[in-house]
Backbone bond lengths (Angstrom), bond angles and torsions (degrees), N, CA, C in turn:
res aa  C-N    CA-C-N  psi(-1)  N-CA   C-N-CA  omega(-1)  CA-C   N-CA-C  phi
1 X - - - 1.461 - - 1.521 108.85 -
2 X 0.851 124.11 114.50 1.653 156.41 176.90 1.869 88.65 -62.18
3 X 1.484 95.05 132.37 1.862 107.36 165.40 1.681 99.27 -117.91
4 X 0.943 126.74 -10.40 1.800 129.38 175.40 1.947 114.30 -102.71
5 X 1.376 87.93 49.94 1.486 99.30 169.33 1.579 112.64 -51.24
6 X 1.806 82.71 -62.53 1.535 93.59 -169.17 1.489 113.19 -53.62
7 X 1.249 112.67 -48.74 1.813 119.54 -173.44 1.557 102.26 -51.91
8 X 1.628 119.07 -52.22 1.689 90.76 168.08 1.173 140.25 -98.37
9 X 1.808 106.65 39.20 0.718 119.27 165.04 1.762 120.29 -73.39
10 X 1.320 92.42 -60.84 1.715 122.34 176.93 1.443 91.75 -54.77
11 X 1.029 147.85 -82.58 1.394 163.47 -167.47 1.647 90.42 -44.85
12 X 0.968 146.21 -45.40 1.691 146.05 161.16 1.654 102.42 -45.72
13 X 1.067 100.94 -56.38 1.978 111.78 -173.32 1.499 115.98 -75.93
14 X 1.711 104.84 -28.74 1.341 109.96 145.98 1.460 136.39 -35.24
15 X 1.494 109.45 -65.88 1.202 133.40 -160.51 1.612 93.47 -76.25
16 X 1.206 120.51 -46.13 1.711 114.64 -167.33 1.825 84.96 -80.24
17 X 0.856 159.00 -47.97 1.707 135.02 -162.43 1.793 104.55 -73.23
18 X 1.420 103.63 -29.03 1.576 98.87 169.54 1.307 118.86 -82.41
19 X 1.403 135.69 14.99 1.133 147.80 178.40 1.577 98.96 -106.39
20 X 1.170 109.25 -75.94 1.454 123.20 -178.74 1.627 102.40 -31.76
21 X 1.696 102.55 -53.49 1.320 92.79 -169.34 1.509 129.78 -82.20
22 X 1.511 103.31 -8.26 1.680 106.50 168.64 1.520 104.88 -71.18
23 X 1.557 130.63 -37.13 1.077 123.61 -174.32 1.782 111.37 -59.71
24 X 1.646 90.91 -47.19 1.634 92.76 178.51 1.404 113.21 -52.58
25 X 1.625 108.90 -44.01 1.532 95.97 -161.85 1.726 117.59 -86.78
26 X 1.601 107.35 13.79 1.635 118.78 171.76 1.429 100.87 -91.55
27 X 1.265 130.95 -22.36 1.750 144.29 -156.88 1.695 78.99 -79.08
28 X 1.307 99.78 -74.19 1.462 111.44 -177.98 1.362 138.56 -37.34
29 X 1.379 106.79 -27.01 1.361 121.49 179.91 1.321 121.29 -77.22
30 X 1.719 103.15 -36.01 0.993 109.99 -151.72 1.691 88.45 -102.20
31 X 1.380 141.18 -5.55 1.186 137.70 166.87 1.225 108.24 -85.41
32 X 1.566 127.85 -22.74 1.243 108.30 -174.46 2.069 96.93 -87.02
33 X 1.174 105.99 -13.45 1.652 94.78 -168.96 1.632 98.46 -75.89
34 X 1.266 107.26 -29.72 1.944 110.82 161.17 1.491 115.33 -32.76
35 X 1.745 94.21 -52.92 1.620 92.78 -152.88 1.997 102.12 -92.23
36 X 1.718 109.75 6.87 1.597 96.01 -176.78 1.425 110.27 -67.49
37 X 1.083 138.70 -171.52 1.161 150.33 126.37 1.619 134.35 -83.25
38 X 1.482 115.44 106.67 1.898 122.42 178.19 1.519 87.18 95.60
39 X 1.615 89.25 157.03 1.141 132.69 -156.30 1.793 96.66 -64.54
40 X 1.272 105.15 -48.92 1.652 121.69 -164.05 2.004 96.45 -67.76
41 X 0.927 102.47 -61.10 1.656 102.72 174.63 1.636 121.16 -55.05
42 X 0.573 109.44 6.25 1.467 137.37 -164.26 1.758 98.66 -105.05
43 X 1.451 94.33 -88.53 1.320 90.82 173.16 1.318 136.27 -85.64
44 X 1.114 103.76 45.24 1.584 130.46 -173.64 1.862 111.14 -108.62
45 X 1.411 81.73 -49.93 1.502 108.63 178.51 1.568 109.86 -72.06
46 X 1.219 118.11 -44.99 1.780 126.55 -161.47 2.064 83.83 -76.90
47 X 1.754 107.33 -53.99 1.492 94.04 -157.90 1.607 118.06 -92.12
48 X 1.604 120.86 11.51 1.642 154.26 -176.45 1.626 120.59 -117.50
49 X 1.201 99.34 -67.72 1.469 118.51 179.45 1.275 106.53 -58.37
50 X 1.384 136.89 -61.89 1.377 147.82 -124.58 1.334 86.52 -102.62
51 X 1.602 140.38 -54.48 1.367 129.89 -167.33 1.562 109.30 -75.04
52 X 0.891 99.25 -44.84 1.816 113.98 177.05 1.310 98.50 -35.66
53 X 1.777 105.72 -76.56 1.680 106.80 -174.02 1.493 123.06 -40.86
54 X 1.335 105.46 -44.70 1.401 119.95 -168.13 1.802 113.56 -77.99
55 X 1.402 113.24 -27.21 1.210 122.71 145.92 1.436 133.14 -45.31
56 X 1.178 120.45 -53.88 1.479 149.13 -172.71 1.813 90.73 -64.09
57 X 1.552 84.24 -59.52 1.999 76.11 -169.55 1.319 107.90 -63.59
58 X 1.382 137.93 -21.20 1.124 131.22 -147.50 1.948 101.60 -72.18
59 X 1.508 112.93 -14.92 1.752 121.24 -145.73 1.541 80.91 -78.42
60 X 1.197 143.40 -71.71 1.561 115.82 -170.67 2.086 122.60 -48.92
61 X 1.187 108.23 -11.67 1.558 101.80 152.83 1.489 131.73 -79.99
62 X 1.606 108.75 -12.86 1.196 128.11 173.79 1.520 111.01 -81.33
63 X 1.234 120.15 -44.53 1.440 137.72 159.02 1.454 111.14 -40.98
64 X 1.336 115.32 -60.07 1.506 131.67 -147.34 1.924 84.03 -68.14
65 X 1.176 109.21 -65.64 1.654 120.79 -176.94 1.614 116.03 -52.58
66 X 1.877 120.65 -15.49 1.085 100.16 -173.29 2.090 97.47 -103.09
67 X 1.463 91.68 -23.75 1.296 87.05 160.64 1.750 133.37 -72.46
68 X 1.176 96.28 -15.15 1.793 118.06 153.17 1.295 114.09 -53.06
69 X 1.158 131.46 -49.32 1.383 145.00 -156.24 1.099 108.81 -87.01
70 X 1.416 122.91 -63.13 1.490 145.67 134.64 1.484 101.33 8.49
71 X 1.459 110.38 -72.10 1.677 117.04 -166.50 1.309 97.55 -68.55
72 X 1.143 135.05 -26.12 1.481 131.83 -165.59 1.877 110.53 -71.91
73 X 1.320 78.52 -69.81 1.663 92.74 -166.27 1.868 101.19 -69.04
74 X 1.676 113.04 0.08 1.624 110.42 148.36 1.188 112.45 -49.92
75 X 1.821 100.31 -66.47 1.338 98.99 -151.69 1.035 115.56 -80.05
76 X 1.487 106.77 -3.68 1.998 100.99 -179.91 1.237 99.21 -58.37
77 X 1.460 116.64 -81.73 1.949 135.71 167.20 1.186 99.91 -25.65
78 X 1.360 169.87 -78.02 1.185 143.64 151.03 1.511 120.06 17.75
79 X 1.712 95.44 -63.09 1.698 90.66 -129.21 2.257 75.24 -87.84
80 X 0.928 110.49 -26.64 1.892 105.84 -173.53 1.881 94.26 -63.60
């Protein structure tokens, strides 16, 4: 029996807004490289912009896993 329900809980709700939000922030990238102007801004945005964003979103999956971990090494110490 698990006492860190809640933690993977959040860490569940974690993981789906850092999902959501890499998708959002590839949607994004790729509309704003629509809206630059020239060739060079363009690919400035697709090979700068686009990882960055998608990086950035990635930190609540980084979260979600350390609060994962968190629950783990509870319940190990718990369970001895």
């Amino acid at each position: 029996m698990t006492h860190y329900g809640t933690l993977r809980s959040w860490a569940f709700i974690a993981t789906l807004v850092g999902v959501f939000g890499m998708i959002l922030a590839a949607i994004g990238a790729i509309v704003w490289a629509f809206e630059v102007e020239g060739f060079w801004q363009t690919i400035g945005v697709l090979l700068i912009g686009l990882p960055v964003a998608v990086f950035i979103a990635t930190i609540p999956i980084a979260l979600a896993q350390a609060m994962r971990a968190i629950a783990d090494v509870g319940d190990t110490v718990s369970a001895r």
